[in-house]
N, C-alpha and C positions, 0 to 999 in steps of 0.2 A: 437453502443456500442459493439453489440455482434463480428464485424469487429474487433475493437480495443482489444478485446481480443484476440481474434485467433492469430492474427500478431502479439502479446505482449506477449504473453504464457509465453516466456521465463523468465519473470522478471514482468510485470504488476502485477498479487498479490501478489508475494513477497514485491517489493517496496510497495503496499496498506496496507497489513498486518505490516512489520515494520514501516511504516509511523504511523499506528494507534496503534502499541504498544509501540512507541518512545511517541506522545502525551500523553499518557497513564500514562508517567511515567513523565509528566513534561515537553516532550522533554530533558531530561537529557539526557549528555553521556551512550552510552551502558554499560559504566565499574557501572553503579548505576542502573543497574534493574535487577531483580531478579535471582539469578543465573540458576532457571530450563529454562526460557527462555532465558536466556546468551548463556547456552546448547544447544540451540533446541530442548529441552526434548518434544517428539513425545505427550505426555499428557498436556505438559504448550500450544504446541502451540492450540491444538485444543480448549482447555480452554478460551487463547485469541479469536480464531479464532471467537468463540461464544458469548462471553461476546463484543465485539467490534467488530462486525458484522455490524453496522451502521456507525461506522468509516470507517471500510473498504471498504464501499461500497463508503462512499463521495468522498476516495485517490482513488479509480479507476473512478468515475465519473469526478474526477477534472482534470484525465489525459485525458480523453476522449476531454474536453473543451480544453484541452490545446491543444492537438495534433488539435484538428477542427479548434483551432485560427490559429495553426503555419499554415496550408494547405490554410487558405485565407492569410496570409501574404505573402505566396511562390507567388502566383496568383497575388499577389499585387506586389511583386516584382519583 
């Protein structure tokens, strides 16, 4: 896991973080959730970042599964 971080730095918690503040709101269009995190307002994310700390942890563990599936399909294929 800690691998799949390092090499994903670039995007891995961002996509985990907006995955779990998109459930959050329903999976709704971004135009329907709240305007300080619309903004990126430095205070809504850490808010999220804390309040859904359990979701974000399941979107980067699910990517971790997926990236481990896709490396035995490559082998498989």
């Amino acid at each position: 896991m800690k691998n799949l971080k390092q090499k994903n730095s670039s995007w891995l918690a961002d996509y985990a973080e907006y995955m779990a503040i998109k459930e959050s709101f329903g999976y709704q269009s971004f135009i329907h959730w709240d305007e300080e995190i619309k903004r990126a307002d430095k205070t809504a994310r850490e808010k999220y970042r804390t309040e859904l700390q359990d979701s974000i942890r399941y979107y980067t563990v699910t990517q971790y599964f997926f990236f481990k599936t896709m490396v035995s399909v490559k082998r498989i294929c």
